[in-house]
VEXPAKOL-605968 format. One record per atom (N, C-alpha, C, CB): x, y, z; residue in one letter. Coordinates in steps of 0.02 Angstrom, whole numbers, plus 50000, padded with zeros to 5 digits. Atoms other than C-alpha are relative to their C-alpha. Glycine has a CB too. Layout:
// residues N
XYZA ...
This chain:
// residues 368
499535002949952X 529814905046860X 500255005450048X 500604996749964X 499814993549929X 530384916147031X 500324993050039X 499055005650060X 499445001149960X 532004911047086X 500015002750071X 500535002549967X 499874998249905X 531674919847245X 499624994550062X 499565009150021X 500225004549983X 530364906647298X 500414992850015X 499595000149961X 499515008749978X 531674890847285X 500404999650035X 500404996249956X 499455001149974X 532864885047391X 500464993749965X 499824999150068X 499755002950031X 534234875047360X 500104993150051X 500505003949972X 500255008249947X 533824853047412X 500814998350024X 499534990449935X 499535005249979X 535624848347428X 500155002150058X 500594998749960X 499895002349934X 535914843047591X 500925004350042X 500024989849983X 499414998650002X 537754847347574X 500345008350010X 500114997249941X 499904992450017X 537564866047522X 499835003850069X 499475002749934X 500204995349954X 537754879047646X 499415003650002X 500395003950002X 500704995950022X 536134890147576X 499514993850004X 500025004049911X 500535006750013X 535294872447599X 499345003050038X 500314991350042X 500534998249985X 533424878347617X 499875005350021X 499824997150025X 499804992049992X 533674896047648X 499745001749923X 500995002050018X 500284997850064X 532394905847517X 500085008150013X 499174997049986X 499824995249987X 532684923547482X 500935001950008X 499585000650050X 499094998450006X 534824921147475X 500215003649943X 500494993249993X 499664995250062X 535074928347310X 500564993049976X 500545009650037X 499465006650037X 536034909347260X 499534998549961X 500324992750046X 500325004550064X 534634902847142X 499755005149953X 499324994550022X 500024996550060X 534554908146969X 499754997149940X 500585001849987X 500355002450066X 533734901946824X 500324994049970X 500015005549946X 499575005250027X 534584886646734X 499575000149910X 499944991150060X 500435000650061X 533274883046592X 499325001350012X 500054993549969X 500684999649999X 531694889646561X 499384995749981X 499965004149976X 500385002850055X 531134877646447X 500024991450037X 500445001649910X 499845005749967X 531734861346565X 499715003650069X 500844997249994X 500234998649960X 531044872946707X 500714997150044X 499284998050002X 499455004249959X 532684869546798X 500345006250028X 500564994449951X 499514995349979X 533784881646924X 500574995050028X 499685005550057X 499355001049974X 535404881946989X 500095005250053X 500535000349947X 499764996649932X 536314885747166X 500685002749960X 500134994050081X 498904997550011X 537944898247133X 500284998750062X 500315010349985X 499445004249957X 538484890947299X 500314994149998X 499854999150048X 500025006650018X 538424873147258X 500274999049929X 499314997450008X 500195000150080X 538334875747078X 499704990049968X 501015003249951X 500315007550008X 537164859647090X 499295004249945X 499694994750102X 500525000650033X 535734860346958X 499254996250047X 500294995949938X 500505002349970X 533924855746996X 499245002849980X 500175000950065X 500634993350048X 532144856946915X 499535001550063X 499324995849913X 500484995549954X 530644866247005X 499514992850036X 499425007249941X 500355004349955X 529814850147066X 500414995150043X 499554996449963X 499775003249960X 531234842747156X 499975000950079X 500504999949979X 500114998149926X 530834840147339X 498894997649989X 500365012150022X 500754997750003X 528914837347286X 499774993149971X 499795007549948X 500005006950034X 527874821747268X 499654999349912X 499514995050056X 499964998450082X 527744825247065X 500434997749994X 500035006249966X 499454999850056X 529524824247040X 500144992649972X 500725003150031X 499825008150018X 530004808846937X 499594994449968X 500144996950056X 500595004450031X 528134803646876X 500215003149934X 499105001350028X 499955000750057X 528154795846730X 499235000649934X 500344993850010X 500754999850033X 526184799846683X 499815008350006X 499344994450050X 500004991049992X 525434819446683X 499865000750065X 499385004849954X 500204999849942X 525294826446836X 499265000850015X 500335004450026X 500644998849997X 523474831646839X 499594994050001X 499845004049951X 500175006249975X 523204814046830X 500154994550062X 500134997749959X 499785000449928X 524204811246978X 499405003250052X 500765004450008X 500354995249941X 523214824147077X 499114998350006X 500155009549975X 500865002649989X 521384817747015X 500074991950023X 499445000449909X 500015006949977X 521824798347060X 500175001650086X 500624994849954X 499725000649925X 522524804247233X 499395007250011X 501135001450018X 500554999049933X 520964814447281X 499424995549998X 499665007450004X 500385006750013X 520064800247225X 499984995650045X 500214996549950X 499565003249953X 521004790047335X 499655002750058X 500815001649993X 499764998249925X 520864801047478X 499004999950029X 500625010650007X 500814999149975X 518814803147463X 499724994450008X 499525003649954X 500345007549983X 518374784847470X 499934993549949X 499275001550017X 500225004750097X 518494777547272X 500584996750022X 500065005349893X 499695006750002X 519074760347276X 500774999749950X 499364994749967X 499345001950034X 520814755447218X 499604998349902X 500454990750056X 500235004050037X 519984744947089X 499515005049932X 499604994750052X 500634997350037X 518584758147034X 500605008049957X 499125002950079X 499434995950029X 520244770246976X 500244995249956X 500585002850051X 499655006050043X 521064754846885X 499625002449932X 499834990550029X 500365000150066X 519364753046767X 499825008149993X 499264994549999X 499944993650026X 519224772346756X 500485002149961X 499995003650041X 499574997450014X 520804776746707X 500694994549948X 500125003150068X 499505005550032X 521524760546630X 500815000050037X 500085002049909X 499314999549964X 523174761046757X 500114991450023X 499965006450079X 499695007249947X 523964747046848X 499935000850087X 500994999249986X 500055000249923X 523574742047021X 500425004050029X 500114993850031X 499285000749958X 525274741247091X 500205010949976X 500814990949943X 499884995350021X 525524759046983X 499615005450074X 499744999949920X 500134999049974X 524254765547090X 499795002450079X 500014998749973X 499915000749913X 524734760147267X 500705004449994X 500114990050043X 499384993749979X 526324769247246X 499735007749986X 500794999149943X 500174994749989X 525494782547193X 499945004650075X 499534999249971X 499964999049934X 524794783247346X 500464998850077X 499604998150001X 499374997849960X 526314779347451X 500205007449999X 500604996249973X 499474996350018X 527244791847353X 499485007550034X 500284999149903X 500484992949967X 525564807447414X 500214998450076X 498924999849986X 499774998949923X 525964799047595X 500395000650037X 499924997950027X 499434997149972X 527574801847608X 500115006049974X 500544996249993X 500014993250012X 527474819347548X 499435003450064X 499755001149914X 500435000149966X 525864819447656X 500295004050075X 499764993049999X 499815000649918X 527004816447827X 500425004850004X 500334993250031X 499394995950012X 528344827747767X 499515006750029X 500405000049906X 500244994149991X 527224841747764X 499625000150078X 499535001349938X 500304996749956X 526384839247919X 500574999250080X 499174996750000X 499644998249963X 527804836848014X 500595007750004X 500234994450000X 499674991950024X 528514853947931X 499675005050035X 499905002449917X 500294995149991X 527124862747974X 499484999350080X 499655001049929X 500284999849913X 525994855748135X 500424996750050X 499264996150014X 499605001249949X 527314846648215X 500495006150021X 500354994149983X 499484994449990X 528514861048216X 499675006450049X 500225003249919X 500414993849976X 527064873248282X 499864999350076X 499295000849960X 500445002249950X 526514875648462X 499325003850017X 500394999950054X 500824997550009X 524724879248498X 499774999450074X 499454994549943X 500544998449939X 523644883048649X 499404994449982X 499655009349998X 500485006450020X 522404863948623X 499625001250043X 500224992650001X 500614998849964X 521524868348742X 499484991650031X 499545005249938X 500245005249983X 520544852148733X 500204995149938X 499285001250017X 499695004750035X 521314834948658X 499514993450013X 500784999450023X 500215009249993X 520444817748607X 500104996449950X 499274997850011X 499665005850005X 521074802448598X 499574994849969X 500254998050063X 500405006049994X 520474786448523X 500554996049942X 499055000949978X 499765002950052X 520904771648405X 499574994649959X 500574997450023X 500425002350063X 520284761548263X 500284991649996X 500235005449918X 499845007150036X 520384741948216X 499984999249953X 499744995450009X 500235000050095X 520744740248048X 500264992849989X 500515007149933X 499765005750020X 520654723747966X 500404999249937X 499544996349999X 499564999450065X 522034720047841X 499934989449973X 501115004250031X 500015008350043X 522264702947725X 500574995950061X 500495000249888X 499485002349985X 523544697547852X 499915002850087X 500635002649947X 500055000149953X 522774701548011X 499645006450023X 500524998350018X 500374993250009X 522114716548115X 500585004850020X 499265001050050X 499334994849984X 523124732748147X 499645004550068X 500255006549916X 500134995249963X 522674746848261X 500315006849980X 500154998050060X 499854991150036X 522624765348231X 499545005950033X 499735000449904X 500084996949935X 522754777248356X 499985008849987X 500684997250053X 500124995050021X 522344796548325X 499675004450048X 499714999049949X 500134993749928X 522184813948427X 499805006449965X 500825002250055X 500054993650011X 521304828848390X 499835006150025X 499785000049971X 500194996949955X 521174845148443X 499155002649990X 500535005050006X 500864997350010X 519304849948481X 499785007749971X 499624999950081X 500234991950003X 519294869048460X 499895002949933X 500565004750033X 499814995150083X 519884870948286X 499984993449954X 501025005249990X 500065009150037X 519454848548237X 500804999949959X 499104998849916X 499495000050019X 521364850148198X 500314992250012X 500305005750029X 499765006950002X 521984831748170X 501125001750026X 499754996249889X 499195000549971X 523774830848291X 500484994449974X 499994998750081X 499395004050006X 524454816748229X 499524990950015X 500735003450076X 500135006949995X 524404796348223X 500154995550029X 500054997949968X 499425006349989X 525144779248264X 499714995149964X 500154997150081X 500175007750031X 525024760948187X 500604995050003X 499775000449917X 499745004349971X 525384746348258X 499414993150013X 500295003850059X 500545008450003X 524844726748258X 499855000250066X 500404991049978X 500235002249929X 524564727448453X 499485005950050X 500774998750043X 500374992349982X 523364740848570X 500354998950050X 499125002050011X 499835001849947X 524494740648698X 500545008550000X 500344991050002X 499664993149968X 525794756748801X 500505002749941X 500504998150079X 499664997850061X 527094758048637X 499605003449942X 500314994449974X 500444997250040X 525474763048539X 499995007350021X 499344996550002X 500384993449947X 524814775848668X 500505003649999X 499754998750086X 499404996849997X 526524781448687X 500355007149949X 500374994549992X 500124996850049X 526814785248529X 499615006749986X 499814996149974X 500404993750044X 525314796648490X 499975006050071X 498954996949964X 499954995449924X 525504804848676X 500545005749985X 500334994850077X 499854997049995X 526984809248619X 500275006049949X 500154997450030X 500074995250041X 526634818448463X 499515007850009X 499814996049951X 500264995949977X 525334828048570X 500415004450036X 499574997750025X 499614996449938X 526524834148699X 500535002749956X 500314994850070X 499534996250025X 527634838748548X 499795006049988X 500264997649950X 500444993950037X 526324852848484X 499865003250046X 499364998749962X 500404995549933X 525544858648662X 500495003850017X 499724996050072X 499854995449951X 526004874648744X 499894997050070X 499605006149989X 500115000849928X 526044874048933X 499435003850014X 500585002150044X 500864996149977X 524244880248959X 499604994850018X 499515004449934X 500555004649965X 522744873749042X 499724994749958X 499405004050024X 500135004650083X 522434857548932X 499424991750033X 501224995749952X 500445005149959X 521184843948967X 499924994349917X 499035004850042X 499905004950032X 521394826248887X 499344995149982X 500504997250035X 500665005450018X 519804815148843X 500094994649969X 499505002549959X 499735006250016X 520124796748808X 499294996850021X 500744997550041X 500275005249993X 519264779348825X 500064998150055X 500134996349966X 499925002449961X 519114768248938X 500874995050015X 499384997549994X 499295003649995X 520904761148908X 500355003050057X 500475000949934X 499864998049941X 521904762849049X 500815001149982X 499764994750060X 499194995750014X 523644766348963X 499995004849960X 500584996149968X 500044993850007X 523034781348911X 500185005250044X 499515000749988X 499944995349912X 522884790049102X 501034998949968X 499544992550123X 499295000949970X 525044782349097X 500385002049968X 500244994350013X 499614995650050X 525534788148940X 499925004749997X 500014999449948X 499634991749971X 525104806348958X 499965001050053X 499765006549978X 499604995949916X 525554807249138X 500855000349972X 499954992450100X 499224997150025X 527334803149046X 500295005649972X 500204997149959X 499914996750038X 527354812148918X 499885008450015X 499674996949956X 499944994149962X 526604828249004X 500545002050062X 499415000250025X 499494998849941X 528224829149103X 500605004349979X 500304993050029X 499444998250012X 529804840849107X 500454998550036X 500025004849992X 499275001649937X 531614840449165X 500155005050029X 500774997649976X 499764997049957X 532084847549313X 500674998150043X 499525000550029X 499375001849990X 533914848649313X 500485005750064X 500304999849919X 499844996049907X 534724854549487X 500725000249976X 499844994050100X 499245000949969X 536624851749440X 500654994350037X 499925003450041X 499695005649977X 536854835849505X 500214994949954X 499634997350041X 499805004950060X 537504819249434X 499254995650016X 500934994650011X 500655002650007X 536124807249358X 499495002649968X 499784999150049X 500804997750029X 534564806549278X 499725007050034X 499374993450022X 500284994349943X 533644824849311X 499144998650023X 500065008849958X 500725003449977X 532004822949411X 499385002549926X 499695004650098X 500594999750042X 530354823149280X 499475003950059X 499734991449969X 500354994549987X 529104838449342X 499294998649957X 500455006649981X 500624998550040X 527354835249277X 499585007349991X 499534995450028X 500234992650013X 526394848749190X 499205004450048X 499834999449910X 500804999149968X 525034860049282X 499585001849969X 499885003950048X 500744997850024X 523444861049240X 499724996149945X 499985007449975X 500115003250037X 523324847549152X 499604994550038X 500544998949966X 500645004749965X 521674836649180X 500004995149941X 499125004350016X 500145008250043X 521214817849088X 499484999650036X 500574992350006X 500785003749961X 519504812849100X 499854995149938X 499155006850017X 500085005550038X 518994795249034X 499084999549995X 500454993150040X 500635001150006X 517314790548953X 500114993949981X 499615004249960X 500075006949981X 516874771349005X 499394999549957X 499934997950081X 500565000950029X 515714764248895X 499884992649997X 500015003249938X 499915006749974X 515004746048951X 499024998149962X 500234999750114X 500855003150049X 513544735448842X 499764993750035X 500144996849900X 500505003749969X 512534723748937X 499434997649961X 499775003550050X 500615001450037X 511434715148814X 499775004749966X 499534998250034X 500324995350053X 510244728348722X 500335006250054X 498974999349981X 500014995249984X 510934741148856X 500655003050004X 499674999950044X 499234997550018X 512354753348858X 499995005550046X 500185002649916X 499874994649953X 513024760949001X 500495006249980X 500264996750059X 499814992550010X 513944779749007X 500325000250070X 499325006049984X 499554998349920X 515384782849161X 500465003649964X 500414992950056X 499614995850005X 516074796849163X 500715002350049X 499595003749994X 499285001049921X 517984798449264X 500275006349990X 500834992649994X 499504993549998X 518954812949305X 500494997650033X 499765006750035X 499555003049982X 520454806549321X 500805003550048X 500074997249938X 499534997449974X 521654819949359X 499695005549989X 500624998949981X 500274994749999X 521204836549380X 499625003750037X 499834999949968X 500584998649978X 519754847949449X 499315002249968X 500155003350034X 500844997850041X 517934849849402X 499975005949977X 499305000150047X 500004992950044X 518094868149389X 500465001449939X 500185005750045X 499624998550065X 519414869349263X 499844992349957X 500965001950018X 500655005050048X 518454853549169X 499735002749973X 499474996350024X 500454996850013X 517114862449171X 500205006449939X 499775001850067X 499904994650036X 517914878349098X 500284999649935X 500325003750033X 499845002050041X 518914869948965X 499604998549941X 500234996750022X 500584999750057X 517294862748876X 499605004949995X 499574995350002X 500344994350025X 516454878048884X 500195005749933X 499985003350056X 499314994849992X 518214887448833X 499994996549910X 500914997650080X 499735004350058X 518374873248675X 499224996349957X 500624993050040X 500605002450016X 516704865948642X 499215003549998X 500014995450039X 500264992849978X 515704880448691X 499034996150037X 499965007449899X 500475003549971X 514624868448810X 499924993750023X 499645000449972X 500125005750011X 514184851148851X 500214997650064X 500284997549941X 499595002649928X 514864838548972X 500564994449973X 499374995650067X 499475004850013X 516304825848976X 499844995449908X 499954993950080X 499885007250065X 516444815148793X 500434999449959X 499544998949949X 499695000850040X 517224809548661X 499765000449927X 500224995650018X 500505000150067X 515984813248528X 500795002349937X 499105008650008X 499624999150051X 517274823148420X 500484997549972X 500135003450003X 499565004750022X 518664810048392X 499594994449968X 500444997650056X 500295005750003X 517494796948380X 499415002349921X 499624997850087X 500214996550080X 516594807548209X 500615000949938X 499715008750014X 499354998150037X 518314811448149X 500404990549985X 500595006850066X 499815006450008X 518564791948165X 499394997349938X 500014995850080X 500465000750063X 516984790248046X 500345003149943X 499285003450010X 499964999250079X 517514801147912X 500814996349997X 499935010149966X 499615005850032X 519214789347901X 499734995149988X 500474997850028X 500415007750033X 518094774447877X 499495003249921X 499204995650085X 500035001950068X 517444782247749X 500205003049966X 499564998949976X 499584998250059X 518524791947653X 500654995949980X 500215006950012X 499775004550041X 519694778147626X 499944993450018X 500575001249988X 500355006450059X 519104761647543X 500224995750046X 500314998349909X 500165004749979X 519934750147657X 500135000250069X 500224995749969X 500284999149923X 519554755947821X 499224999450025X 500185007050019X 500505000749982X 517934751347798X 499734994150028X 499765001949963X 500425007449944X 516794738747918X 500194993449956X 498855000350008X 500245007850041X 516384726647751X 500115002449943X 499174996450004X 499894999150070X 517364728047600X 500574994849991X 500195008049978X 499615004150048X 518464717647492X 500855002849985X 499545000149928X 499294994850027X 519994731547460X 500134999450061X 499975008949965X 499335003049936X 521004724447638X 500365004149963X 500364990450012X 499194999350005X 522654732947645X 500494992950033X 500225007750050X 499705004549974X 524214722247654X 500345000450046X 500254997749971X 499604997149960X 525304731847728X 500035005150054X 500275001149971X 499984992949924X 525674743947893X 500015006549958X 500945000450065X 500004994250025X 526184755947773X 499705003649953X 500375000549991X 500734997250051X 524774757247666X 499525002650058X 499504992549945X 500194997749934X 523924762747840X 500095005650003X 500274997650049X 499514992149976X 525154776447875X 500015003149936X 500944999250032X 499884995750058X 525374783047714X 499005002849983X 500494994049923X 500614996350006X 523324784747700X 499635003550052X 499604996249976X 500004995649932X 523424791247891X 500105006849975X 500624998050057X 500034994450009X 524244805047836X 499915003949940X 500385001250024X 500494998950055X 523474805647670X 499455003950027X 499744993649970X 501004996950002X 521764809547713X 500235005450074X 499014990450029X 499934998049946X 522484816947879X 500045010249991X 500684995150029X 499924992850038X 523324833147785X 499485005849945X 500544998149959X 500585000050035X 521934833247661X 499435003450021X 499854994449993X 500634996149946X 520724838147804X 500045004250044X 499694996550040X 499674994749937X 521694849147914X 500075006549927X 501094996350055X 499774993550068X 522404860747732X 499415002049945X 500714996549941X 500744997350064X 520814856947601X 499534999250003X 499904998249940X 500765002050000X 519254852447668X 500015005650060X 499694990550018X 500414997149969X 518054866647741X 499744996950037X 499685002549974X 500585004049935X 517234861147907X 499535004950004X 500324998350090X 500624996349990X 515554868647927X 499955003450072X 499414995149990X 500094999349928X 515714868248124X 500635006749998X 500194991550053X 499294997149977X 517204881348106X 499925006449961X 500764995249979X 500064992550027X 516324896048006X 499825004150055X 499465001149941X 500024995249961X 516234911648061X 499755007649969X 500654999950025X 500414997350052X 514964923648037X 500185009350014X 499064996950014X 499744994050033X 515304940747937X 499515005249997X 500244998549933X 500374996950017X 514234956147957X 500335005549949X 499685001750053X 499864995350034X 514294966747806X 499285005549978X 500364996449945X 500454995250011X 513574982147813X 499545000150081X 499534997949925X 500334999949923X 512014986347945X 499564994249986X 499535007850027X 500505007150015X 510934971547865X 500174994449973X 499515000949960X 499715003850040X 511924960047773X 500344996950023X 500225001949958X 499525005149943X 512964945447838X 500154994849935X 499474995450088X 499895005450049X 513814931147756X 500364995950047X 500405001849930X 499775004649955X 514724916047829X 500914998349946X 499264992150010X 499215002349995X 516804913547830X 499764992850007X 500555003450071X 499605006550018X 517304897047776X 500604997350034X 500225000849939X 499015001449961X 518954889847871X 499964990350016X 500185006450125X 499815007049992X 519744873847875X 500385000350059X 500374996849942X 499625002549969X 520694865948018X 500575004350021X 500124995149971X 499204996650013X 522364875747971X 499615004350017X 500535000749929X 500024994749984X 521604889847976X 499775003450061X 499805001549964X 500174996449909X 520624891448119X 500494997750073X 499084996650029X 499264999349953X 522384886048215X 500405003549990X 500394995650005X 499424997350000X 523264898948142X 500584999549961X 500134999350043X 499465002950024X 524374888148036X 499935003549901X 499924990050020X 499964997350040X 523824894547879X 499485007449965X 500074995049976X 500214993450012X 522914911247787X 499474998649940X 500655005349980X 500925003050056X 521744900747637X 500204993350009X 499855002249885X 499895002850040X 521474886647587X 500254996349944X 499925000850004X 499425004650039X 522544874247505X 499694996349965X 500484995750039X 500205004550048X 522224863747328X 500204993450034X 500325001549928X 499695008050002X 522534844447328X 500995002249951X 499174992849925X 499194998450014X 524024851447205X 500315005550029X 500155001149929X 499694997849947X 524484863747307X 500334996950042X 499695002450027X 499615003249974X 524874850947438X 500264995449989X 499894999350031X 499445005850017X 525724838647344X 500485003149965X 499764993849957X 499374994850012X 526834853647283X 500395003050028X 499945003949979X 499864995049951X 527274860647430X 500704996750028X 499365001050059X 499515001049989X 529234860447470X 500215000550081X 500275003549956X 499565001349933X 530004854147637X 500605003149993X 500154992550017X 499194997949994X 531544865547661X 500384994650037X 500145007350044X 499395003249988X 533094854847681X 500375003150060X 500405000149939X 499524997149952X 534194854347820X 500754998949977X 499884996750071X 499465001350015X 535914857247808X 500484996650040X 500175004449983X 499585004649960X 537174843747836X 500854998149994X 499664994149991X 499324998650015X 539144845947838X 500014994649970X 500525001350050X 499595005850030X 539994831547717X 500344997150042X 500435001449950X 499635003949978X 540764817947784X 500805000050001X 499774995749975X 499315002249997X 542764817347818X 500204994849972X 500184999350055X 499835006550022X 543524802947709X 500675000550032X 499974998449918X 499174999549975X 545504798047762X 499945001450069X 500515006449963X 499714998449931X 546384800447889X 500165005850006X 500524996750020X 499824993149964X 546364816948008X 500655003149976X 500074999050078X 499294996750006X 547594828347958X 500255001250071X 499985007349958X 499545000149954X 549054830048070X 500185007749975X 500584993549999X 499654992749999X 549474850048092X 500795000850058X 499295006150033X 499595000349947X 551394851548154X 500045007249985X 500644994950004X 499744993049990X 551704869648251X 500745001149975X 499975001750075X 499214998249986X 553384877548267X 500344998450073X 500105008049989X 499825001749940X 553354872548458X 500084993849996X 499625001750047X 499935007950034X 553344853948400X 499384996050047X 500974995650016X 500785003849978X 551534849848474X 499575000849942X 499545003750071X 500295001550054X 550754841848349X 499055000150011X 500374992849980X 
C-alpha cells in the first residue's frame, strides 16, 4: 500500500484530489483502507474505480469486460461463465462509465496539435428503433477524439462531436475531412470560433480560426456504379495538400481512416453489427460501449500503422510498438484492461453547502 499515490474522493475535503499532501495514511492493511487527517473520512484503495462495490472477483470483472469490448456476445459470456444477463449489462455500464471518466480526465483535458481530423457516423439498429453514432479521429496518431448518440442525424448531433473536437485542438493549421453531410461544413465553422471582446455591451463578436480548411468526400451510387467528388470547402489547396502529407504522409483528399476505425466498432462490439440478434435497447448501452471500446483502443491496443523503427547497433533493428496514447503524447506504455478500470479520476473540490439563515455580524458603528 503507498499512501503517497492516493488522494482523498471527498468532495468536501480541502486536500480533495491533491496526491503527494502528506494527509493520507494507512487505515487498515488488511481491509486495504486509508484515511484523510484533514477530513478524517476513511476510504478503501478502490474507491473512485469501476471495481469498487463488485460483489464477484475482480479478475472476473476484467476478463468478461475485455470480452465484451472484443466482440463476444452478451449471451456467449452468460453460458461461459454461468452469470446473469442483466448482471452483465451493468457490468458493462459500470466499465463505461469509468470508461468516459477517464477519457475526459485525460484527452479531453489535453490540447494537441491534430493536425488532420475525420469525421463520420454510424447507424446502429437497436430493438426499438435506429440510433446514430457520430465519431472523430485524429489521423496522425488514429487517436479516437470523442463521440455523440442520438436517435436523429441532424445539427445537435454534429454539434455535439464538433464540439468535443474544438475542445482538444490547439490553434494550428488543422484540416477537417467529413462526408457528404452538409451540417458538418456549419458545425465546425461554429465551433472553430473565438470571442472577440472589445469592451462593449452585448454579445462579443465570434472570430473564426485560421488555417483551418474542411474538405468533404461526396460519395454517389448509380446502379452498379459509384461515383468519388472531392470538395474543398474552406481553405487552400496548398495547405491541403501539406497537411496530408504532414499527417498521412501522402495521398489525396479521404476519409479512409474514420471509415476503418468505424469497422473495427462493428466488430468489436456484438451489437453494432450489420446482422445479429444481440440489438441494444437502450442509448446508453451505445455510449457506455462508445467509450468502452473507445478507451480500450486509444490506452491498450497496439496499432501496427504507428510503430516506429529502432536501429540497434550498426546492423540490427527492431520495431517500437505504440498505441494511440502514446504516439499523442498522452501516455509513456501501455495500459492493461485492469489498469484502466483502476485508474482514479482526481476529485474536485467543492465547498459545503450553507444550511440556515446568513449570519448577521453587528459592528461597533451599528452597520450591520
Amino acid at each position: 500500500m503507498n499512501p503517497k499515490a492516493q488522494f482523498c474522493p471527498n468532495s468536501t475535503c480541502h486536500a480533495s484530489g491533491e496526491t503527494g499532501f502528506g494527509n493520507i495514511v494507512v487505515h487498515s492493511r488488511k481491509q486495504r483502507r486509508y484515511k484523510c487527517t484533514c477530513c478524517g473520512k476513511t476510504f478503501t484503495e478502490s474507491k473512485g474505480t469501476a471495481v469498487y462495490g463488485l460483489k464477484k472477483p475482480t479478475e472476473l470483472f476484467i476478463i468478461v469486460v475485455t470480452l465484451l469490448v472484443h466482440g463476444c456476445p452478451v449471451q456467449a459470456v452468460v453460458a461461459a461463465f454461468g452469470l446473469d444477463p442483466r448482471t452483465v449489462a451493468k457490468w458493462q455500464q459500470r466499465a463505461g462509465k469509468q470508461c468516459r471518466q477517464v477519457h475526459e480526465h485525460v484527452i479531453s483535458q489535453s490540447q494537441l496539435d491534430l493536425g488532420q481530423v475525420q469525421a463520420d457516423e454510424i447507424k446502429v439498429k437497436t430493438q426499438r428503433g435506429s440510433l446514430w453514432l457520430a465519431l472523430a479521429m485524429m489521423v496522425s496518431t488514429c487517436l479516437w477524439l470523442g463521440g455523440a448518440v442520438s436517435y436523429r442525424r441532424d445539427m445537435a448531433l454534429i454539434r455535439e462531436l464538433a464540439n468535443q473536437v474544438r475542445q482538444v485542438a490547439l490553434c494550428r493549421p488543422l484540416l477537417i475531412a467529413v462526408d457528404g453531410l452538409s451540417s458538418y461544413v456549419k458545425a465546425f465553422r461554429m465551433a472553430f470560433r473565438s470571442s472577440y471582446r472589445t469592451g462593449k455591451r452585448g454579445a462579443p463578436r465570434k472570430i473564426p480560426w485560421p488555417n483551418v480548411a474542411i474538405v468533404q468526400v461526396v460519395k454517389r451510387r448509380q446502379g452498379n456504379e459509384l461515383t468519388i467528388e472531392r470538395r474543398i470547402v474552406q481553405g487552400c489547396a496548398t495547405m491541403i495538400k501539406a497537411l496530408i502529407i504532414q499527417t498521412q504522409a501522402g495521398g489525396s483528399i479521404n476519409t479512409a481512416f474514420i471509415e476503418r476505425f468505424n469497422a473495427t466498432y462493428r466488430q468489436r462490439l456484438g451489437f453494432l453489427a450489420r446482422r445479429t440478434r444481440a440489438l441494444a435497447r437502450r442509448p446508453q448501452t451505445i455510449e457506455s460501449g462508445m467509450y468502452l471500446l473507445g478507451c480500450v483502443y486509444n490506452f491498450c491496443t497496439y496499432h501496427k500503422s504507428l510503430r516506429l523503427l529502432l536501429l540497434v547497433g550498426a546492423y540490427s533493428r527492431r520495431w517500437v510498438k505504440r498505441t494511440p496514447a502514446i504516439a499523442a503524447g498522452l501516455t509513456d506504455h501501455r495500459w492493461t484492461v485492469h489498469e484502466l478500470l483502476h485508474f482514479k479520476v482526481p476529485t474536485q473540490y467543492k465547498p459545503p453547502k450553507r444550511r440556515g439563515r446568513p449570519r448577521i455580524i453587528h459592528c461597533s458603528c451599528g452597520i450591520t
